[in-house]
N, C-alpha and C positions, 0 to 999 in steps of 0.2 A: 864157144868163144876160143879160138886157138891164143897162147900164151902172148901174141905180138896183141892182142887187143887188152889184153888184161891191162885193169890202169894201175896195178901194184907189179907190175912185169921186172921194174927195175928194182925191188926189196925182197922179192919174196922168195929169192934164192940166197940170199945173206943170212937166215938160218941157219948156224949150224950145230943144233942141236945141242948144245951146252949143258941143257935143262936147269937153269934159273928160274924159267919161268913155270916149276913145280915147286919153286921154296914158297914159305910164308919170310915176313920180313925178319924175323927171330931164326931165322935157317932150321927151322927144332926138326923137320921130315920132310918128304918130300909128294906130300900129296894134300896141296892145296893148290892146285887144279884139278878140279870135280869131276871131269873125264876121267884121266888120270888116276885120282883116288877110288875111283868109281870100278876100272878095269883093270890098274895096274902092267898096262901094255903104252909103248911107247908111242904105236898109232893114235893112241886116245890122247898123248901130250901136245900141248902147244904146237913144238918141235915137228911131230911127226905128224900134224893136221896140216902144216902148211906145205911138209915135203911130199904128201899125198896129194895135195890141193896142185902143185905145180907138177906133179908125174902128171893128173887129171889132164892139166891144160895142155900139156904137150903129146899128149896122148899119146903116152906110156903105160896110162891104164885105163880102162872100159871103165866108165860107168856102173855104179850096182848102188843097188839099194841100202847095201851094208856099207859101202864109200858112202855114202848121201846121211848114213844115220849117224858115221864117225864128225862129220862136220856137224851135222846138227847137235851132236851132245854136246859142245861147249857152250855154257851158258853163257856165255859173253860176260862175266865178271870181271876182268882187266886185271887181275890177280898178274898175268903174263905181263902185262901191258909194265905194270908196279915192278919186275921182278928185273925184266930183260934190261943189260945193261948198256943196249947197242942204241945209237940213235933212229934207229927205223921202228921202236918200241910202240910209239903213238900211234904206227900204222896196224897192231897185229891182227886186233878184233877187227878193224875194216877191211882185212885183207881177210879173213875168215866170211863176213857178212858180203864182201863184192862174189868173193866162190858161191856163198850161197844164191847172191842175186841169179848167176848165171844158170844154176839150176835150175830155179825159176821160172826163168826167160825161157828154157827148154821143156821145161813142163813135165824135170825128173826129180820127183820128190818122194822123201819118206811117204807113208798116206798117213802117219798121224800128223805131220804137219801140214800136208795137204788138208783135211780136215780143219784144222784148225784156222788156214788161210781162208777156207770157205767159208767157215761159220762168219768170220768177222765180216766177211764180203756181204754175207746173205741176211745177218741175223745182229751185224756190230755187234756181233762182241763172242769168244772163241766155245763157249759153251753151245753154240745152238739154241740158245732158249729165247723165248719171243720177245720182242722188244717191248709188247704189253706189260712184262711183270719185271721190267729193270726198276721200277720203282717201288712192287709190293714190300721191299724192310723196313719202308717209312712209313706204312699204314698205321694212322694211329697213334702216329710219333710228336704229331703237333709241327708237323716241316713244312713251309714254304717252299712253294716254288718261285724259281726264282721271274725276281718284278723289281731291279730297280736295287736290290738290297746291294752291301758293301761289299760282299764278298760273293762266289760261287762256289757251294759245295761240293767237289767232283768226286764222285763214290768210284767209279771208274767199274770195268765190267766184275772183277772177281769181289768188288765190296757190293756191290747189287746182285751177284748171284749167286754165288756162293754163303749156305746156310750159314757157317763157322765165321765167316768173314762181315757178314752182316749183322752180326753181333757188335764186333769194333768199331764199325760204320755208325750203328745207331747210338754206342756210348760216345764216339767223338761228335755226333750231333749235338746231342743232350749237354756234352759240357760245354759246347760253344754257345748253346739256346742258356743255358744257366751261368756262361759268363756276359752277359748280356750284346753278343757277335749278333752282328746284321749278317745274316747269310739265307741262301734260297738255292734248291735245287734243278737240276733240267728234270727230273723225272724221266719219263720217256720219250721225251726229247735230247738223250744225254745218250752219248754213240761215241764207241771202243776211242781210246786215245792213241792207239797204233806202236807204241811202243814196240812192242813183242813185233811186230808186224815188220817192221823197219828191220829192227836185228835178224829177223827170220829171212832178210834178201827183198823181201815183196815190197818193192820203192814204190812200185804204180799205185798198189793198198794205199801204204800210209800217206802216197800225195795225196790222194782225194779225202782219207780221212779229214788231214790235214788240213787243207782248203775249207772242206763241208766245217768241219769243228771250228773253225777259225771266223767263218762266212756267219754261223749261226753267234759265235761269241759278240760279233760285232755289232748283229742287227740287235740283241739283247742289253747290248751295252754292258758288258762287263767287261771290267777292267782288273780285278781281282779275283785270283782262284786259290781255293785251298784243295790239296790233292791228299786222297790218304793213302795213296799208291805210291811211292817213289819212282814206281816205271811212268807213271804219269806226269810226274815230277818233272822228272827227264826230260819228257817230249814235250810238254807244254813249254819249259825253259830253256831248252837247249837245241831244241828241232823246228818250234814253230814259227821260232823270228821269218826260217828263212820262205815262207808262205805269209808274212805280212802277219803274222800271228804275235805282236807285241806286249804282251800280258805282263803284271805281277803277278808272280807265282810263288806260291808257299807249300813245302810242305807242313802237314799237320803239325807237326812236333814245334817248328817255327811259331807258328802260331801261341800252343800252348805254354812253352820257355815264356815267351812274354806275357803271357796273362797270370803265369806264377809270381815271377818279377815285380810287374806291377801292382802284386796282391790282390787281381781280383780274382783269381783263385787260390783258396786259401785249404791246400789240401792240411785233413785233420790227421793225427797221431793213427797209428792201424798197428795191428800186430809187427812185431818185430820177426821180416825175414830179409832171407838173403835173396838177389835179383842177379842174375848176369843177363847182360845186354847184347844181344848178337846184332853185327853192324849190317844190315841190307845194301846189299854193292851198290845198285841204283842211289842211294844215299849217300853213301859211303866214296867209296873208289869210282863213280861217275860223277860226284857231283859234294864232294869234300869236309861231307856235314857227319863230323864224328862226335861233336861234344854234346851239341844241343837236346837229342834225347837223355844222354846222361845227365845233364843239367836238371829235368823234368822229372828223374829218377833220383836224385841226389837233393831233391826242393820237397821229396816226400819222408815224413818222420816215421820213422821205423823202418826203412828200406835200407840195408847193407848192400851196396854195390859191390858184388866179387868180379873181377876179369878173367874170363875164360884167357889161356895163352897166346890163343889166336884170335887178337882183337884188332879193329879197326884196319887199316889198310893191308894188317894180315889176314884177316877175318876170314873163315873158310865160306864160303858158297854153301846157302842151303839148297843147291841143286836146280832150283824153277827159275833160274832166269830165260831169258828167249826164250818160253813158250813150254820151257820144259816143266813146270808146274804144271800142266795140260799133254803134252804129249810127252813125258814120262820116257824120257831115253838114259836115264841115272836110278830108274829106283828098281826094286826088288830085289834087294842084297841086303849086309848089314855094311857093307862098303860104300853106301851108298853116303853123296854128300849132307844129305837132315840125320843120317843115324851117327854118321862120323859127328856133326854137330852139336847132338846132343848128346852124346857121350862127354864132349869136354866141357860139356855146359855141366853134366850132372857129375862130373870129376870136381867143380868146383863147390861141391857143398849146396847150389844154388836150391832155393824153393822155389821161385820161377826164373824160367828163360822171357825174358821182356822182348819184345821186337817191336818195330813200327814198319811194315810191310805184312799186308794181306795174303799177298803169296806167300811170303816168309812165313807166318803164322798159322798156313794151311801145312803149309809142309814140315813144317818142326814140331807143330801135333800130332801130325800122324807119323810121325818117328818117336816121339815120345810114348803113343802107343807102341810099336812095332819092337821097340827098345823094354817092354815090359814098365815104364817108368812112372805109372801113374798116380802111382802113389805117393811119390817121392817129388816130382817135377813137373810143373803144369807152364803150359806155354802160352803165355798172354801178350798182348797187345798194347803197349804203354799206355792211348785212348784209357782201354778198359783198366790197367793199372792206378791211371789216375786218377777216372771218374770211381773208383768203390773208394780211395782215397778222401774223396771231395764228398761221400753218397752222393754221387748223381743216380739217380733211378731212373730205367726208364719209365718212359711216361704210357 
């Protein structure tokens, strides 16, 4: 795509590198952009991803695998988006994801994202595992499929396949089955929500996801979703209108705030510790929901909410957004954005780091390992927070 085609052709030279968009909102350093913090090179910054993105298009520079891996490490967090103080700010991530679309379209890609675009193609959903065993975490569980019930359960691909993650999955069931929620699952009938898909450039993926998910919600008759993904959040609320896709959409936490509220979850007294809460951008800075899991943290007796310094719209990136929870273009360092994270979670005293993201959760665990921390700081899943709260067992 030569630069006269690019549909950001007229913003994306008004860049000029200021670097705001490496503060958090409290100005405290300057590496909350996860590229950025990750490699401490200017190429990895905002700044110099979109000045590399336009040498690209005017072809000033070749093509390489190592330009194609620089774009793809931004996880698409809008940290930049939050920081920049120019009005071309709401364009930055879609001028990062239209570059990526173009690679794309040329069929020049990292291979761990290549992979990853495949599996979802071949397999729905980016692990490669068979579409047979998207439902093996509810074995047993006492879970409906879904028939009609009030709600839809959407485990999304990393809460049905991922061991660690299907732990959260099965306690956010159990407290929705124990606050007496009408809800039913697709089972294996339930296919990637395309999120990561879309951010990753691959428009043609996530249309058909899109259409096929939207096509089956309809014939099913749902009209309410609950998601325990906030990536899924996302796309179901924000992406699917425009495929006729007009859903209520909740994320989990939503849900729970209100069955606290209205007492019928009645979480009991538990040891007294301390909680810091890491904001999931997909929640967060895509989509504005910073109180409501503190609410569900703040409704539990003996829970000390500490705030890490970088909270809420400053909130550093645990690294996996766009896909990078899977193809892994930020970690193997101690700079990496889950060890940077959990360092200033475990600076605050905390005994757990809380989250409400699966990917989140995968990834600030195993920096909590990696960090030596485990003795000291255990990284849970508010679901799972709340239901040892409430003894929800599983079943």
């Amino acid at each position: 795509m030569p630069m006269a085609e690019f549909p950001y052709k007229d913003l994306i030279h008004r860049c000029f590198r200021c670097g705001y968009c490496k503060f958090p909102s409290n100005w405290m350093d300057v590496n909350n952009c996860p590229p950025y913090a990750r490699f401490r090179m200017e190429t990895y910054s905002c700044g110099g991803r979109l000045w590399l993105t336009r040498a690209w298009l005017n072809a000033q520079l070749e093509w390489t695998e190592h330009l194609a891996e620089i774009l793809y490490s931004c996880t698409t967090c809008r940290n930049c988006e939050i920081k920049c103080p120019l009005r071309f700010n709401v364009d930055i991530v879609n001028m990062v994801v239209a570059a990526r679309s173009e690679m794309v379209e040329a069929g020049r890609l990292p291979s761990a994202v290549k992979s990853f675009l495949e599996n979802v193609e071949l397999h729905g959903n980016p692990y490669g595992a068979s579409r047979a065993k998207r439902d093996v975490w509810a074995a047993g569980q006492g879970i409906e499929h879904y028939n009609g019930q009030e709600y839809l359960l959407y485990a999304g691909c990393t809460g049905s396949y991922d061991t660690r993650a299907q732990k959260s999955t099965i306690e956010l069931a159990q407290i929705l089955r124990k606050a007496g929620i009408s809800f039913g699952i697709l089972g294996t009938d339930e296919n990637c929500d395309g999120n990561e898909v879309l951010k990753l450039g691959e428009e043609g993926l996530f249309e058909a996801l899109a259409e096929e998910n939207t096509a089956l919600f309809k014939k099913l008759g749902i009209q309410r979703i609950i998601t325990l993904s906030p990536h899924a959040f996302n796309a179901f609320k924000n992406h699917y209108p425009q495929y006729g896709g007009n859903f209520t959409v909740f994320h989990y936490t939503q849900i729970l705030s209100d069955l606290i509220k209205s007492k019928i979850l009645k979480p009991d007294k538990k040891n007294n510790v301390r909680v810091s809460y890491h904001d999931p951008c997909f929640l967060g800075r895509w989509n504005n929901e910073y109180e409501t899991p503190r609410e569900i943290l703040k409704g539990i007796p003996g829970i000390e909410l500490v705030e890490m310094e970088k909270n809420r719209d400053s909130a550093l990136c645990c690294g996996g957004g766009a896909g990078n929870f899977q193809i892994d273009l930020l970690g193997g360092s101690k700079d990496s954005p889950s060890r940077r994270r959990v360092r200033e979670a475990a600076a605050t005293g905390a005994d757990i780091l809380a989250v409400a993201c699966p990917k989140c959760l995968i990834m600030l665990e195993d920096a909590v390992k990696s960090e030596e921390l485990e003795g000291s700081l255990k990284a849970m899943d508010i679901a799972e927070v709340l239901a040892e709260a409430c003894r929800t067992e599983s079943i």
